[in-house]
C-alpha positions in Angstrom: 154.2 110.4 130.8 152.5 109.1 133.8 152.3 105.5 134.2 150.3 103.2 136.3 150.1 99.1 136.0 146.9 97.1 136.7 149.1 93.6 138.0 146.2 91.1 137.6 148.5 87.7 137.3 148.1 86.8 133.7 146.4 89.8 132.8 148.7 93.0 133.3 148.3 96.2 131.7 149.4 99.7 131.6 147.4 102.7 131.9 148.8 105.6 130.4 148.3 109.3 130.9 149.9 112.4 128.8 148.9 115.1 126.5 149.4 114.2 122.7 148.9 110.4 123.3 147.2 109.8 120.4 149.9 110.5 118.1 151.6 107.7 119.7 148.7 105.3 119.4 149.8 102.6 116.8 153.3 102.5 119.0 151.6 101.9 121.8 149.1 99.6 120.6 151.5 97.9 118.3 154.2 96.7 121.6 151.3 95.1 123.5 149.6 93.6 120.3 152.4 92.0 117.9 150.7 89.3 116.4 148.1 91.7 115.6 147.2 92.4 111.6 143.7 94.1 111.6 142.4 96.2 114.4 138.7 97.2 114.3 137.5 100.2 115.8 134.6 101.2 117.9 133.2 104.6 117.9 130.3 106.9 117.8 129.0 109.8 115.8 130.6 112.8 117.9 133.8 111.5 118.7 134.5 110.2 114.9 134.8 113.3 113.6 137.1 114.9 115.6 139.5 111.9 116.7 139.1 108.7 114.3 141.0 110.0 111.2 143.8 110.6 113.5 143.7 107.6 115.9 143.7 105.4 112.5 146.7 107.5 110.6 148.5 106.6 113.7 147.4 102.7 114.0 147.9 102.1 110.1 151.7 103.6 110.5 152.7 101.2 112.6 151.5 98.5 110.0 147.8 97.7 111.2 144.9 97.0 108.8 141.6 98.7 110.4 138.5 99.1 110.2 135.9 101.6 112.2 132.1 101.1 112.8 130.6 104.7 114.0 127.8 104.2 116.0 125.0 106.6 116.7 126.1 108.5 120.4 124.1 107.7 123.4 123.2 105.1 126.5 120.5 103.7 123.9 123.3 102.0 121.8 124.4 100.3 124.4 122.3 97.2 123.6 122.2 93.6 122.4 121.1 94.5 119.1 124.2 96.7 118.3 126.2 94.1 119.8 125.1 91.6 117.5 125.5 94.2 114.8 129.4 94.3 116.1 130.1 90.8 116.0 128.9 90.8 112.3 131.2 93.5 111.3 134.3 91.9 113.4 133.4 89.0 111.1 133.0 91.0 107.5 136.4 92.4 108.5 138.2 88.8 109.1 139.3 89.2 112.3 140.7 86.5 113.9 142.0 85.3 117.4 145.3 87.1 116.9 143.6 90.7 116.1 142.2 93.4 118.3 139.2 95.9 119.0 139.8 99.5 119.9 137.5 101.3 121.9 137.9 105.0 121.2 135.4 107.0 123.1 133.3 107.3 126.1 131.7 104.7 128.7 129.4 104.0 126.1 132.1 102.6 123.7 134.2 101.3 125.8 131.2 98.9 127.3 129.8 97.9 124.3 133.5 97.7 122.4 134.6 95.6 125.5 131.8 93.0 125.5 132.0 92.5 121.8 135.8 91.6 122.5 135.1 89.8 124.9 132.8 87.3 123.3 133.7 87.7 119.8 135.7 84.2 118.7 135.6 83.5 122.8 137.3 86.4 123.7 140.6 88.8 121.3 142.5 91.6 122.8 141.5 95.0 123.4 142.6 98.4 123.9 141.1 101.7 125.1 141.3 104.9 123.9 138.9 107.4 126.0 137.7 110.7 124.9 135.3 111.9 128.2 136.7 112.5 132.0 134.2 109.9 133.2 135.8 107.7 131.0 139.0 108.0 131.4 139.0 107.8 135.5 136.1 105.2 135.4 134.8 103.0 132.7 138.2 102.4 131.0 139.9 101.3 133.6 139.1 97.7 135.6 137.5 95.3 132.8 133.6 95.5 133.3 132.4 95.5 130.2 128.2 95.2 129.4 125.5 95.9 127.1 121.9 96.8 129.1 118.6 95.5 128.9 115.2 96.9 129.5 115.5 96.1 133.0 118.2 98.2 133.7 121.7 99.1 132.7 124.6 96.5 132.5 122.5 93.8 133.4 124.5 91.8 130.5 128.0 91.7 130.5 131.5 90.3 131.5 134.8 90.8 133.0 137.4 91.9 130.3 140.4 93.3 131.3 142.2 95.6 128.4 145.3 95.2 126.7 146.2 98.9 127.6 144.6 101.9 128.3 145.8 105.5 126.3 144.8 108.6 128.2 145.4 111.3 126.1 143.9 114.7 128.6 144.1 116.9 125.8 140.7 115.1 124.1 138.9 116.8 127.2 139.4 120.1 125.4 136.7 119.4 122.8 134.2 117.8 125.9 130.7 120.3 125.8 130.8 121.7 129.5 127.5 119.6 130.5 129.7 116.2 129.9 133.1 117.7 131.5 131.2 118.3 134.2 129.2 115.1 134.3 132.5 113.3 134.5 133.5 115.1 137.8 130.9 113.6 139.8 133.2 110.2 139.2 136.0 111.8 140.2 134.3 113.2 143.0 133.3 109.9 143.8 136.6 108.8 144.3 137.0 111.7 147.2 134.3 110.8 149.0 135.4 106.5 148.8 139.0 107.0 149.3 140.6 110.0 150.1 139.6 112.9 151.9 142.3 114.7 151.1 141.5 114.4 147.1 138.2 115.3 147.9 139.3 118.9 149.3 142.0 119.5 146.5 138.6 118.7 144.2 136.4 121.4 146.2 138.6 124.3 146.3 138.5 124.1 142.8 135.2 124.3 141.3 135.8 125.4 137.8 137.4 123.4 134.5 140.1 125.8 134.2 141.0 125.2 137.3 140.8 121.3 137.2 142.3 121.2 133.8 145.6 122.6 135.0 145.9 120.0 137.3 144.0 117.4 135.3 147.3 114.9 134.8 147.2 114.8 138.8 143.4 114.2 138.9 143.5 111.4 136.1 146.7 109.5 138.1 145.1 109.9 141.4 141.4 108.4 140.4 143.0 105.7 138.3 145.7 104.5 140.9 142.8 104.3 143.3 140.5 102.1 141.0 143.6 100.4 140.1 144.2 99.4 143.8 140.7 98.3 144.4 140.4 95.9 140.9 143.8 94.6 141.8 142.3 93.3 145.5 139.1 92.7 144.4 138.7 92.2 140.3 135.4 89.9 140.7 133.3 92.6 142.4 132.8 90.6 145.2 134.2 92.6 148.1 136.3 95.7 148.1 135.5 96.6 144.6 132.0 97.6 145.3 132.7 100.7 146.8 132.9 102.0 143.5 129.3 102.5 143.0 128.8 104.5 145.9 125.9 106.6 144.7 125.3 104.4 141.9 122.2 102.6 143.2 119.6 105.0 143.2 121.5 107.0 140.5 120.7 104.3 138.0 116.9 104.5 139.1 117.4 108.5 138.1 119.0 107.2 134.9 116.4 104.7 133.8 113.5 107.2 135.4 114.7 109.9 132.5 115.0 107.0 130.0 118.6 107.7 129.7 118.3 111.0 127.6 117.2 113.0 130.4 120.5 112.4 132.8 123.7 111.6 131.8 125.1 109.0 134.2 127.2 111.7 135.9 124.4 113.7 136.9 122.4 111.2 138.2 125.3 109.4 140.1 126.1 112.8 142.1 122.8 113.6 142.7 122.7 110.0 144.0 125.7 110.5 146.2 123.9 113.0 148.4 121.0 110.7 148.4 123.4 107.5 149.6 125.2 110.0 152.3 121.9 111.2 153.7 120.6 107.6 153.7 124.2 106.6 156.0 123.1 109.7 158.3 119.9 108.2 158.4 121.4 104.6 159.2 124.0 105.9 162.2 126.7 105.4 159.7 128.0 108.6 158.3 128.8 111.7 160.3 126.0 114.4 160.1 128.4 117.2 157.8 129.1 114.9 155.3 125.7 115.5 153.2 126.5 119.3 153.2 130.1 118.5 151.7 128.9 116.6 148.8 125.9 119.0 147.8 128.4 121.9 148.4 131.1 120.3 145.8 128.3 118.9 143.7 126.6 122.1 143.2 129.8 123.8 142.3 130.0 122.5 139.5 126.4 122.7 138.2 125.6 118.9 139.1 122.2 118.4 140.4 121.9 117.1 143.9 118.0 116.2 143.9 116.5 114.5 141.4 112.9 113.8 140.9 111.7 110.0 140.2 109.3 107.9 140.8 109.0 105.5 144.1 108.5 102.3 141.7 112.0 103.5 139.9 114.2 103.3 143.0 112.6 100.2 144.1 113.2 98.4 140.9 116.5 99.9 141.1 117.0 98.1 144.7 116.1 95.0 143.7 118.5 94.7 140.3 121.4 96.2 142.2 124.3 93.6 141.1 125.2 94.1 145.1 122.2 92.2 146.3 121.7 88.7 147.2 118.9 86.8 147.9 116.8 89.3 150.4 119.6 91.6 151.0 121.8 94.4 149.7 125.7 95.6 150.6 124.8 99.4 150.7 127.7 101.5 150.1 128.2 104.7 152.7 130.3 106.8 154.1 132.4 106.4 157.8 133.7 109.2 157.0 135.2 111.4 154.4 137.5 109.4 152.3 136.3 106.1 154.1 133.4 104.3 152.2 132.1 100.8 153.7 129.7 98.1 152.2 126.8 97.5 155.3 124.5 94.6 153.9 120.9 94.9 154.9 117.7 93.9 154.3 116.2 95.2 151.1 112.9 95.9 152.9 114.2 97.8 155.6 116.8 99.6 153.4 113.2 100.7 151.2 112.1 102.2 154.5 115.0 104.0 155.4 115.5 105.2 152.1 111.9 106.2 151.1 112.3 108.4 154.2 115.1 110.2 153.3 114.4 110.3 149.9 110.8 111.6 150.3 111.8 114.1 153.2 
C-alpha cells in the first residue's frame, strides 16, 4: 500500500492507494471514525451498481449502520436543490454529530457529498471513496467541497478536509474510455504545474494500458504534489492556485456546452493550451511549450480547441474565484513543470486573451 498524509494541524489525514481497497473499506473507515454508528452514503446511478453493494458489505462488517442515496450521474446534480434533498435524508436516517458521510464516486459526488458534510449539524466527518482518475488525483484530495449555481460552477461551497481518502486503482477498470481519458488531462495538469519530468514519463505513454501499468506511480505522484500545495497553502490564497492552471477558460467551455457537452477533463485540457498560448502571448512562457501540451493532449484523444462564445469566457473571467476587485492571478507556465500566478488587469487579460483565443 502506498501511503501519503495530508498534515493540516488538527486536521490530518491519510490518503491511500492500492488495488482491492475496497474490500478493506469498513477497516479503514472504522480506525479513523470510532464513535461512528450510522454512515450515509453518497452515490450516483453508474457507479451504484457496480461498487455500492460491495463498499456497504464491507462498511456493515465492521459494525456500521448505512444508508445510500443514488443520485442521478452528471455535473447537473451538483446543485442546491440536491443538496437540500441530502440534508433531508442525513436527517430521516438519524445521523448525528458522531456519524459520517461517505462519498463513493466521482468529482461530482465527492463535491456535493463533501458540502452536505460539511454543513449538515455544522459540520460530521467524512470519507472518500473515488471511482474516476480525475477523481482520485484531484477532487478527492484537499477539502474543496461545492455545489454550483447558474452562474457558474462551485460558486457555493466550503473548505472540508476528509477523514481519509481510499484509492482503490482497480475501480478505473470499469471507467468508459471517454472519462479515463478525461481524467488524464488532471494529471497532465500536474506535469505541466510541477514537474517536468512527470510530464515526459506521462507523454511517452499515450495509451491506458500503458498508464494503467504504472497507474499506482501516477496516483502517488499527482496526490503527493496536491498534497504539498494544500499543506502550504489550504485557503487558496497563494500557492494553491496553481492548481487550476487551465481551469479558467475551461470552465467557460464547460458552462458554454451546458455541462453535457464537455466533461470537465476535456474542457480543462483544451484550456491548458489556451492558458499556455495566452503566457506566450504575455512574455511568460517559453514559445515550445504550447506544442507540448497539444502534442500530449491530443494523444490521448483530448481536444485542444474548443469553440465558445466571447460572452462565455468573459463571464468566466469575471467569476474566476482568483480575482479581486479589477484584477485576476492568471496561472502560466515559466516553464515546463514551473507554473506561476501573474495578477493582471481583467481588461487587459480580455485583450490578450481574445487575441489568442480568436487567432
Amino acid at each position: 500500500m502506498k501511503t501519503l498524509t495530508v498534515a493540516l494541524p488538527g486536521r490530518e489525514y491519510d490518503i491511500l492507494i492500492q488495488r482491492g481497497l475496497l474490500d478493506a473499506a469498513g477497516e479503514r473507515v472504522r480506525a479513523v471514525c470510532p464513535r461512528a454508528r450510522r454512515l450515509f452514503i453518497v452515490t450516483d446511478d453508474n457507479v451504484a451498481p457496480l461498487y455500492l453493494d460491495w463498499v456497504e458489505a464491507s462498511l456493515r462488517g465492521a459494525g456500521f449502520e448505512t444508508a445510500a442515496a443514488v443520485l442521478p450521474a452528471g455535473e447537473e446534480t451538483k446543485c442546491g436543490s440536491m443538496l437540500l434533498e441530502l440534508w433531508e435524508r442525513m436527517m430521516d436516517f438519524g445521523l448525528t454529530r458522531t456519524d459520517a458521510v461517505v462519498a463513493l464516486g466521482g468529482g461530482v459526488v465527492g463535491d456535493l457529498a463533501g458540502f452536505a458534510a460539511a454543513t449538515i449539524l455544522r459540520g460530521v466527518d467524512f470519507v472518500q471513496i473515488p471511482t474516476t482518475l480525475l477523481a482520485q488525483v484531484d477532487s478527492s484530495v484537499g477539502g474543496k467541497v461545492a455545489v454550483d449555481l447558474e452562474h457558474g460552477k462551485n460558486l457555493a461551497g466550503a473548505f472540508w478536509q476528509p477523514r481519509l481518502v481510499l484509492m482503490d486503482p482497480d475501480v478505473l477498470d470499469t471507467l468508459p474510455l471517454p472519462v479515463f481519458m478525461a481524467g488524464m488531462a488532471e494529471v497532465l495538469k500536474y506535469g505541466c504545474i510541477r514537474d517536468g519530468d512527470f510530464f515526459d514519463f506521462l507523454a511517452a505513454r499515450p495509451s491506458r494500458e500503458a498508464l494503467m501499468a504504472d497507474i499506482e506511480h501516477i496516483l502517488y505522484t499527482c496526490c503527493d504534489i496536491k498534497r504539498q500545495v494544500v499543506m502550504e497553502d489550504e485557503r487558496d490564497t497563494g500557492l494553491r492556485m496553481i492548481l487550476n492552471f487551465g481551469h479558467t477558460v475551461g470552465h467557460a467551455f464547460e458552462k458554454a456546452g451546458r455541462y453535457v457537452e464537455w466533461s470537465h477533463g476535456e474542457a480543462v485540457a483544451a484550456g491548458m493550451c489556451v492558458a499556455a498560448k495566452l503566457g506566450v502571448a504575455l512574455g511568460v512562457t517559453p514559445a515550445d511549450v504550447p506544442a507540448k501540451i497539444e502534442g500530449a493532449a491530443a494523444a490521448l484523444g483530448l481536444p485542444t480547441h474548443i469553440s465558445c462564445g466571447w460572452n462565455d469566457i468573459v463571464e468566466a473571467v469575471g467569476l474566476d474565484k482568483k480575482s479581486a476587485g479589477s484584477q485576476i492571478s492568471l496561472i502560466l507556465l515559466e516553464k515546463m513543470g514551473h507554473a506561476v500566478a501573474v495578477k493582471m488587469e481583467k481588461d487587459a487579460v480580455l485583450r490578450t486573451l481574445k487575441a489568442v483565443y480568436e487567432g
